[in-house]
C-alpha positions as CSV (number, residue, x, y, z in Angstrom):
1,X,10.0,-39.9,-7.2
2,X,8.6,-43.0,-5.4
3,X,6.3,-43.9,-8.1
4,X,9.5,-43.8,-10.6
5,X,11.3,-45.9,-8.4
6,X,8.1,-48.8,-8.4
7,X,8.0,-48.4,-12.0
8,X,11.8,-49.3,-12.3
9,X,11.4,-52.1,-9.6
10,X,8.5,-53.7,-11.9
11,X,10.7,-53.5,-15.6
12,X,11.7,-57.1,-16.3
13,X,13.8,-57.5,-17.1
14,X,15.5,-53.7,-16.8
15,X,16.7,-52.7,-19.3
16,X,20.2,-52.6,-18.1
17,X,20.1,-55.8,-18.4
18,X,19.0,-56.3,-22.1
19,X,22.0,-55.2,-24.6
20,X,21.6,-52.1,-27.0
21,X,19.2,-52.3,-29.6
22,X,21.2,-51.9,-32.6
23,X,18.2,-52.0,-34.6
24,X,17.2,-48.0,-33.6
25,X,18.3,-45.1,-36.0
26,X,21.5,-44.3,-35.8
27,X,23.6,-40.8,-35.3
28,X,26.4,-40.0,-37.1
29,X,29.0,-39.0,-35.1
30,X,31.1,-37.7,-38.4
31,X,34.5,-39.4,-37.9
32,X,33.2,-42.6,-39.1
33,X,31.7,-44.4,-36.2
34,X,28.0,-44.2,-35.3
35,X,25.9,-44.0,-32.0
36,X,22.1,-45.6,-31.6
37,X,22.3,-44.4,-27.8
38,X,24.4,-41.7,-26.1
39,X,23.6,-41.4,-21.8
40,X,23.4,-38.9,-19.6
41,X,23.5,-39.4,-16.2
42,X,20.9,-37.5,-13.9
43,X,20.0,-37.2,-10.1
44,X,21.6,-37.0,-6.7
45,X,21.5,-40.1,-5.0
46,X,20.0,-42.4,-6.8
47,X,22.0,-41.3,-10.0
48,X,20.1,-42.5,-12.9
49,X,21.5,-43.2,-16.3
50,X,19.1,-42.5,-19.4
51,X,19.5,-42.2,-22.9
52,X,19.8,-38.9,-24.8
53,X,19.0,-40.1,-28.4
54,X,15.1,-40.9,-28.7
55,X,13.2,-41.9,-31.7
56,X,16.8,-41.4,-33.7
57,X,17.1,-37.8,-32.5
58,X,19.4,-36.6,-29.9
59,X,17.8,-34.4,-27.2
60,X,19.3,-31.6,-25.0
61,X,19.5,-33.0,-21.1
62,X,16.5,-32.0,-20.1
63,X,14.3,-32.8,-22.8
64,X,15.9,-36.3,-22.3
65,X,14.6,-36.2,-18.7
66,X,11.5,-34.8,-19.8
67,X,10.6,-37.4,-22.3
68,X,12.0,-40.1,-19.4
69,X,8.8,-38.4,-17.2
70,X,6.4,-38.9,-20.1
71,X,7.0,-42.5,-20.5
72,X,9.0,-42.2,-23.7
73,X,13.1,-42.7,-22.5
74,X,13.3,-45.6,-20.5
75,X,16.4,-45.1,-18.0
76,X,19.1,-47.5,-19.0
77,X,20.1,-48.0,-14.8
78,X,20.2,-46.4,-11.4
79,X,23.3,-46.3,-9.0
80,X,23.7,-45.2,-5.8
81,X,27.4,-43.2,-6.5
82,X,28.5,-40.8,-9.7
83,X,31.1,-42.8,-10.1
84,X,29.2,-46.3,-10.2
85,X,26.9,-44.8,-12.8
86,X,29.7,-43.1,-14.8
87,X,31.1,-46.1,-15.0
88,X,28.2,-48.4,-15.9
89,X,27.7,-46.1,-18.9
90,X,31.0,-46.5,-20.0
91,X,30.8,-50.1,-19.7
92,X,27.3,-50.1,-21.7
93,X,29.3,-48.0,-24.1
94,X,31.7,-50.8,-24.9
95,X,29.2,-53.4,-24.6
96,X,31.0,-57.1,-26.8
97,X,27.5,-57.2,-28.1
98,X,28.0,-54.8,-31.1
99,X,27.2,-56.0,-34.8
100,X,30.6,-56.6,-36.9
């Protein structure tokens, strides 16, 4: 877990802090909208936010996670409440920054 933590400490910029790539593959969500990244939110103090579409293909939790420890899903932040994270994806959700 350390190590995961040093790895996060030496993104830059994290990637919370860069908007969504809206370039990625999209999912269809079939009522008309689309999704390039759905989260989940794993942990228990540090809660860590990650994406569960990769690659354009949206994985089961814990594939997600498992593709996180392989270097492949790159978590989107870390929080040190449920709530805080819940939230932050929510806001990353909604992010102004979407394509017209």
């Amino acid at each position: 877990m350390e190590e995961l933590f040093r790895r996060l400490a030496a993104m830059t910029p994290p990637i919370w802090e860069r908007p969504i790539d809206w370039s990625r593959p999209v999912i269809d969500n079939g009522d008309g909208s689309f999704s390039t990244e759905r989260t989940i939110t794993v942990g228990g103090g540090p809660y860590t936010n990650m994406p569960s579409i990769v690659n354009g293909v949206e994985l089961p939790p814990d594939a997600a996670v498992q593709m996180h420890r392989w270097g492949v899903n790159e978590p989107t932040g870390q929080y040190p409440t449920i709530s805080q994270a819940i939230a932050a994806a929510m806001q990353r959700s909604h992010a102004k920054d979407r394509p017209q």
